[in-house]
N, C-alpha and C positions, 0 to 999 in steps of 0.2 A: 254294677259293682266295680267293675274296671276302671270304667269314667271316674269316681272317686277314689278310685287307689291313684290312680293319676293326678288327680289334681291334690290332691292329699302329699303328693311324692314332689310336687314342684312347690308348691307352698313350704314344703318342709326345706328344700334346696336355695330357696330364695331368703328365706329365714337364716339359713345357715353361711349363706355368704356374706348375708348384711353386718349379721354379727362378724365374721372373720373380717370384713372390711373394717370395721370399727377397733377392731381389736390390734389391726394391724395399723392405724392409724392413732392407737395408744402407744402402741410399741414405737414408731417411728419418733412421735413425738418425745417420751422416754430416752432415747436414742441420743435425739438432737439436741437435749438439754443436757445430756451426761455430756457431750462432747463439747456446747458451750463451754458446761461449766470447767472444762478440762483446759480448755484454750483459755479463758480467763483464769486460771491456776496459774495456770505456764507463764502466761504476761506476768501474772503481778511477783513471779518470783524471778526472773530474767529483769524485772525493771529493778526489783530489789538488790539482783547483781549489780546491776549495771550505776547504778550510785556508790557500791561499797565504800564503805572508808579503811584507809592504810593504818592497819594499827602494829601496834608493838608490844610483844609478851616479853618478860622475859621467865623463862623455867627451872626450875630447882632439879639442879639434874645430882648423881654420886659419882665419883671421880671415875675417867675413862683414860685408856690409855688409844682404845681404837677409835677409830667415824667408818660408818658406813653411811652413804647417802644417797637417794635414787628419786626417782618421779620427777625431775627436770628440775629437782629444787636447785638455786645457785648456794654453795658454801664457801663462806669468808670467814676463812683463819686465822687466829694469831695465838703465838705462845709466850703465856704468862707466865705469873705464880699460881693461880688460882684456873677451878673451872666454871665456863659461864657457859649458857645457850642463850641468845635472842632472836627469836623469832619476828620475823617482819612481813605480813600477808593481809591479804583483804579481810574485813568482817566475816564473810560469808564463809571463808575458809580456813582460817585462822587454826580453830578450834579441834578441825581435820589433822595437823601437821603434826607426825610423830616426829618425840626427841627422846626417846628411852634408854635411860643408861643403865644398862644391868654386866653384871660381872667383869668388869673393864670394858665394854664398849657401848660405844652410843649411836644407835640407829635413828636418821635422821627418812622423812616419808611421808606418805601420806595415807590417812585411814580410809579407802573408799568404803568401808562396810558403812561408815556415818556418813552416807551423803545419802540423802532425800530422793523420792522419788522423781519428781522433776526438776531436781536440782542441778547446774552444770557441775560438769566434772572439777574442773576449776574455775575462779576469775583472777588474773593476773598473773602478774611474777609472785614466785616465794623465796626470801631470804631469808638464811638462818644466819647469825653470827654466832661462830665459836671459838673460846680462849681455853686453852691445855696450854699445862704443863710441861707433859711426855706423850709422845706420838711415837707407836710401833706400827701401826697396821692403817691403810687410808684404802677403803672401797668407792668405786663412784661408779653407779650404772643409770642404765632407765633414762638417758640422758640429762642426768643432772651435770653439776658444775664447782669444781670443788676449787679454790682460789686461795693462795698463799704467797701472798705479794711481798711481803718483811720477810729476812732469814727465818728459817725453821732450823735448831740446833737438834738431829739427833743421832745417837747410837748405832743404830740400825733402824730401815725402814720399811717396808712393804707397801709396794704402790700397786691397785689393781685398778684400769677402766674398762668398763665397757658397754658394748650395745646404746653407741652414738654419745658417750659421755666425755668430758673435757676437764681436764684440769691442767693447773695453772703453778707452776713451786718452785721456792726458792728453798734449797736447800741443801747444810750441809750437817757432813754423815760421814763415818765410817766404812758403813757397805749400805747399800740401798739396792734391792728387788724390783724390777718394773715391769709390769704386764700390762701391755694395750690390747683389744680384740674387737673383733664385729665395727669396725669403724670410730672404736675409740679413740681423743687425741691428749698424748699428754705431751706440755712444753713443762721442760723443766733446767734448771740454772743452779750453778752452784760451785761445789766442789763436794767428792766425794773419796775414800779411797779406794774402795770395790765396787763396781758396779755390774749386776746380771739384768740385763735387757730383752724383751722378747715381746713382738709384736707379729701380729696374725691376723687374717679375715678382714683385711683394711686397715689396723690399728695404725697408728703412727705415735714413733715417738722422739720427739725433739729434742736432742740434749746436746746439741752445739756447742751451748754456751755452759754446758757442764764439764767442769772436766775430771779426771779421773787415775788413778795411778794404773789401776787394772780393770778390765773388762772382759766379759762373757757375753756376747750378743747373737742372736737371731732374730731371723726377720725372715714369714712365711705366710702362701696363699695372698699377693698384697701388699702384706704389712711393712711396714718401714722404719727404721732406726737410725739415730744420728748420735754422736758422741765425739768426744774430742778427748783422747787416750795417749800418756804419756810413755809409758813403758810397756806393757804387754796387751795383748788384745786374741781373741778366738773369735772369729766369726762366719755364723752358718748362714746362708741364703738360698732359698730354694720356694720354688714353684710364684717364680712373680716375684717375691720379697725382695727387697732390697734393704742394705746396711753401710752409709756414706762415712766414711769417719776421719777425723783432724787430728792432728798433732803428731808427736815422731814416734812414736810407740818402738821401741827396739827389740821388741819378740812380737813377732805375729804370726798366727791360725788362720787361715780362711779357706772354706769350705763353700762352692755352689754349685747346686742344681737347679733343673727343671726349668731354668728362665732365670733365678736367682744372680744379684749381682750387687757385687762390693766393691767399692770403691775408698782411695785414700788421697787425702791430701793433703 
């Protein structure tokens, strides 16, 4: 009775692995076809990128007085009579590229919730071109690139960059607002009559060739300011910051610490 519980117990064990053998050599095979077929997914939509075509939308937006813009998108300016958005980007991404104008502003972006599972994040550069009217407020982060090469006439301005973004402006103003941060760079040109300046965490802000009746500057952790101020000027420097500035200003403020330093020429 033993001898056959024995051999009863290894025919059952031999049995039981054959099948596990097999079944594990379902499974594997299973395995290696999901992962073909995953690898052949990926190809044929990376060759699909990699042909795109440069198209051009243009968008029906409702009148903005603001831009915000981010994701590396580059923004090219100009102010008209009318407002336009055109959009300039590959097929594959095109359709991604937020331009939403609600309550006076218009966010410029990109939608990653629409992007496909093995889809790249992007393919190429994105241009938007935008034409306004009235420009009060200009955000630019995410290192995008916000670009105003022709006069910009306004009122008052608000200029914010940051977290590696650049812009580019010519413009003239009454008073104009300017924040650089996190290694933000804005060059800017013009004339202005008031100017509050203030750069941090690397920002840099270029205003040489700006110039200005009065100005409020700091420059901090870093950051750096340049301006070319005819009459009055206040400026703070502290921890690293520096703030270089031109012209003969006949009232001056200057405040530094911690390493901060001002210079006039």
């Amino acid at each position: 009775m033993n001898n056959s519980f024995s051999l009863s117990g290894i025919v059952s064990g031999e049995f039981y692995m054959t099948c596990k053998i097999k079944n594990m050599k379902k499974i594997n095979f299973i395995l290696f076809s999901i992962a073909f077929l995953t690898v052949s997914f990926c190809s044929c939509v990376y060759a699909t990128n990699e042909n795109d075509r440069l198209l051009e939308q243009s968008r029906q937006v409702a009148p903005f007085h603001e831009i915000a813009v981010s994701s590396g998108i580059e923004l090219l300016m100009t102010q008209g009579n009318e407002h336009s958005v055109v959009v300039v980007a590959n097929e594959s991404i095109i359709d991604r590229i937020k331009t939403d104008s609600k309550n006076g502003k218009l966010v410029i972006g990109v939608d990653n919730r629409r992007r496909g599972l093995f889809r790249r994040s992007r393919t190429g550069p994105i241009k938007v071109y935008v034409t306004f009217a009235r420009l009060e407020t200009l955000t630019v982060s995410s290192g995008a690139q916000a670009k105003g090469d022709d006069l910009i006439e306004v009122t008052g301005l608000y200029v914010k960059a940051s977290s590696g973004a650049f812009c580019r402006l010519n413009i003239n103003s009454n008073s104009l607002n300017i924040e650089a941060s996190s290694g933000a760079n804005i060059n800017i040109q013009g004339n202005s009559e008031v100017i509050k300046g203030s750069a941090s965490s690397g920002g840099n802000i270029s205003g040489a060739s700006m110039e200005c009746r009065e100005a409020d500057l700091s420059a901090s952790s870093g950051g750096n300011v340049s301006f070319t101020v005819i009459e009055k000027v206040v400026a703070k420097a502290s921890s690293g910051g520096r703030v270089a500035l031109k012209g003969n200003a006949t009232s001056t403020s200057f405040s530094s610490s911690s390493g901060g330093v001002i210079t006039q020429e």
